[in-house]
N, C-alpha and C positions, 0 to 999 in steps of 0.2 A: 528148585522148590520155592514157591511163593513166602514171603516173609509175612508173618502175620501179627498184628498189631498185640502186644502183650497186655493182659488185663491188668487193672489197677489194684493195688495192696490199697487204696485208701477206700472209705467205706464213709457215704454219706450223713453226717451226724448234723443232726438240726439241734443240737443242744450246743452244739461248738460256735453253731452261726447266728445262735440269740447272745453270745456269749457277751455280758459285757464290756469284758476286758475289749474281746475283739473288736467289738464296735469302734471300743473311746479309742484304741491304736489307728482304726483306720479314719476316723475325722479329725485326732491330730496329725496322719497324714494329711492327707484332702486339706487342711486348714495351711499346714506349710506351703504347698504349693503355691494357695492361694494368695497368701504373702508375697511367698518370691515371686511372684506373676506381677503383681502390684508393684512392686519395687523395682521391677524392671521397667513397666512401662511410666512409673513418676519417673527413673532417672532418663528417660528418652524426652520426656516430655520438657525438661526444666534445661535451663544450659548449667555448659558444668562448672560449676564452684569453681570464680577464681579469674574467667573466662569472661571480659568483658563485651559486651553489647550496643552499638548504636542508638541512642538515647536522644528523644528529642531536647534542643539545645546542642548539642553536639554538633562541632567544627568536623567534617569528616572530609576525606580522600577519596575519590572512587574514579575508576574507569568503566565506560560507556559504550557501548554499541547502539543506535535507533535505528530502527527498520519500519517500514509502511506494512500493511495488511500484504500486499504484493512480494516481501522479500526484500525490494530495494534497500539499501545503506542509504539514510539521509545526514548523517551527522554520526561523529564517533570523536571518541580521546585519543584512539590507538590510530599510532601512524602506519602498523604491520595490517590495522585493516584497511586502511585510508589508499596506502598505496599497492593494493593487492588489486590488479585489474584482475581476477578470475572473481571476485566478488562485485556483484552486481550494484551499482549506485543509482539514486534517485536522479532526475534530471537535474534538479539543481544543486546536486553537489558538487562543491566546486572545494580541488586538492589545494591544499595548503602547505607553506612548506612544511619540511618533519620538526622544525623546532616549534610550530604551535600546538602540535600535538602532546597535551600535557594534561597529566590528572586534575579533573575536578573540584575542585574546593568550593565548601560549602556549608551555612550553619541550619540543622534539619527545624524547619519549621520558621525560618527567615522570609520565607514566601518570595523568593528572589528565583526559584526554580518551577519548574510545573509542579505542583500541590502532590501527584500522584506520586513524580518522582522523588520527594523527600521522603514523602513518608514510606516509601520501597525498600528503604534502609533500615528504617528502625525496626531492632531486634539483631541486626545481623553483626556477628562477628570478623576480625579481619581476614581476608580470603575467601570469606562467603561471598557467592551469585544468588541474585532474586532477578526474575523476571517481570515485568510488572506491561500489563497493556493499560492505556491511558484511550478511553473513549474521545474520538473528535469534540464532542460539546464540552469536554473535562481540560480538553488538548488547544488548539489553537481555535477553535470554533465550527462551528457550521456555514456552509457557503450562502452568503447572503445573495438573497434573488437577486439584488443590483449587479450580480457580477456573475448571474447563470444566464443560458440561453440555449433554449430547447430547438433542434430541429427534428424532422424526418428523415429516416433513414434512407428513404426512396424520395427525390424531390424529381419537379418538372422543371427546366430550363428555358426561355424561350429561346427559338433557333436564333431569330433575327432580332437586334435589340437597334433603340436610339436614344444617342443620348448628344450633351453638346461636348464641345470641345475641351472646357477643360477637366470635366468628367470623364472623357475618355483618356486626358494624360496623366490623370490620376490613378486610374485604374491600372492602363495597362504601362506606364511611367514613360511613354514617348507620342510625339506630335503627331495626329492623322494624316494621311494621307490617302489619295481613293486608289485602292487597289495593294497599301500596304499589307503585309502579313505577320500577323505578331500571333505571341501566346496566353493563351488563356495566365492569370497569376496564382489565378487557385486551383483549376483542375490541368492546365501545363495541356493542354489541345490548341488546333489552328486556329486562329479568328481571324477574318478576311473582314478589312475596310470595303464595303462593295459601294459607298455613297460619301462622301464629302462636301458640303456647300456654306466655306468659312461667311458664307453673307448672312446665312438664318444660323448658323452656328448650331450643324446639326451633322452629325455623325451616323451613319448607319452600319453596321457590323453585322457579320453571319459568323457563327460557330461552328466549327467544322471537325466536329468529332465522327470519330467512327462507332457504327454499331457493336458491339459486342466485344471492344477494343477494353482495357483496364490503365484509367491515368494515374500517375500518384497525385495527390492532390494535398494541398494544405501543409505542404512543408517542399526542401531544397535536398534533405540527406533519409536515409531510412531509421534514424531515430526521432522524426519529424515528421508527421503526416501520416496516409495512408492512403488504399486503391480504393479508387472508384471504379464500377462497373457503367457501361453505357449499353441500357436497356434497350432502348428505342431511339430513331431519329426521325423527325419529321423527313416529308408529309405523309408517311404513316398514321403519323398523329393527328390530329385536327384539337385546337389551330396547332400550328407547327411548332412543337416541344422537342426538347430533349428529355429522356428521362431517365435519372442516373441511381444505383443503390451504393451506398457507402458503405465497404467491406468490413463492419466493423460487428465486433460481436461482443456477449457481458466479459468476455476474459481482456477486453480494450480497456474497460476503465480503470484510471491512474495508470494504465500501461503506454498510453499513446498521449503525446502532445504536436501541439500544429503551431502554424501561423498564419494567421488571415490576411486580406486583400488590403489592409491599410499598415501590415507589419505589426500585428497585438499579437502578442502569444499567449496562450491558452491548453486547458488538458479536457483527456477525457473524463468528468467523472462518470458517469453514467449509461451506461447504451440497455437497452430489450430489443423486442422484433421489432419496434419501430419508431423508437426515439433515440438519440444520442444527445447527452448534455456535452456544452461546453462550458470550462468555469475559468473565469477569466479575473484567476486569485492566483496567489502564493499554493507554489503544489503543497503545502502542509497543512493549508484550510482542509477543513470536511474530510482530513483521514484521521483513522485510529493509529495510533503510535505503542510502538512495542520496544521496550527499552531490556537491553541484557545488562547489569549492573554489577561491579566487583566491587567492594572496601575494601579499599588498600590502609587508611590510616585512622586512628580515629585522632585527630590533633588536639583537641582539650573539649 
């Protein structure tokens, strides 16, 4: 037998629900709440009595983690991250031993630190983390044009080049000879001496890459450089080119560094469908810096 919902003994009275009494009972509820609500979120908001705070002028303590936009570790206090190879480091971080791994000291607002990262402290209590990103123009600067240089990501080659003698031991770091065979230094392909004539002091060379072949180029080891593709090879071409696309794409920049034909090192900042920068600074110009921060002390 179906259960059936039992009717109500109470009995709708509009005189109970003008009632004054009942009113003023239910907005000095409503008004309680409204307190304890308020008094919860000022004690959330305020630190708690008693509880000291990182204060500009403060000598403080802290340990550091920096990272690049990319992830990489550039600098850190901790020597449990320093020597942790499963964590990834910038290229020019260079380990030190574990005794210089030691907490930061520092007075907030001394301007002896990056400006960002003082003031990422104040407020915090000992054992508190803040995370603070510091914009490149804030951080070590923006790459100044004197030390950028744009290429194409597809360039032409010529097949056969000329040059004198000691252009060519400069380049390729040994003496001509006709008929020598040496390597390319920047994209690591054949290059065939087909001409030597020490009297006019005139070297003639052919390149001798293959079509459709990939070199490394611009660096010795795979945290160095990258593939080139070889598009085409004369005399296909007119006049007779090589012409090669650089494997590189937007997830290269700060991710790849190289070295050039006269031994300069350099990174990627920048690559699209058809340019790739190179910046021939300190890898910490021109990026944004992300700093993980602990207070450890506050010393006086």
């Amino acid at each position: 037998m179906a259960l059936m919902r039992r009717g109500s003994s109470l009995k709708f009275n509009k005189n109970a629900v003008d009632s004054p009494v009942l009113i003023s009972a239910a907005v000095f509820v409503t008004c309680l709440l409204i307190v304890a609500g308020l008094a919860v979120a000022d004690s959330l908001s305020k630190p708690v009595e008693g509880i000291r705070t990182a204060a500009e002028g403060d000598t403080v303590s802290v340990d550091y983690i920096g990272y690049y936009d990319n992830g990489m570790v550039f600098d850190t206090s901790l020597w449990s991250v320093a020597s942790n190879n499963s964590i990834q480091k910038s290229f020019s971080f260079t380990l030190k031993s574990e005794s210089e791994y030691q907490p930061l000291k520092f007075t907030i607002g001394s301007n002896t630190l990056l400006s960002g990262f003082e003031r990422a402290v104040i407020g915090l209590a000992v054992g508190e983390e803040v995370t603070v990103i510091i914009p490149a123009a804030e951080a070590y600067g923006l790459i100044p044009d004197s030390q950028l240089v744009v290429y194409d990501l597809v360039q032409n080659i010529p097949m056969r080049q000329t040059m004198n003698l000691s252009e060519f031991e400069s380049f390729y770091g040994e003496p001509a000879a006709c008929g020598l065979c040496v390597t390319h230094p920047i994209y690591a392909w054949d290059v065939w001496v087909n001409h030597y004539d020490p009297d006019l002091d005139e070297v003639s060379i052919i390149n001798l890459p293959s079509k459709g072949e990939k070199y490394w180029s611009y660096g010795e080891a795979y945290h160095e450089g990258w593939y080139v593709e070889v598009v085409s090879v004369g005399p296909e071409t007119s006049p007779e080119t090589i012409t090669i696309k650089n494997l590189l794409g937007p997830e290269s920049a700060n991710n790849v560094c190289g070295v050039d034909a006269d031994g300069k090192s350099f990174f990627i900042s920048y690559v699209d469908r058809d340019v790739m920068h190179f910046k021939y600074a300190e890898e910490r110009i021109g990026q944004n810096l992300t700093f993980k921060i602990t207070l450890n002390k506050i010393l006086s």
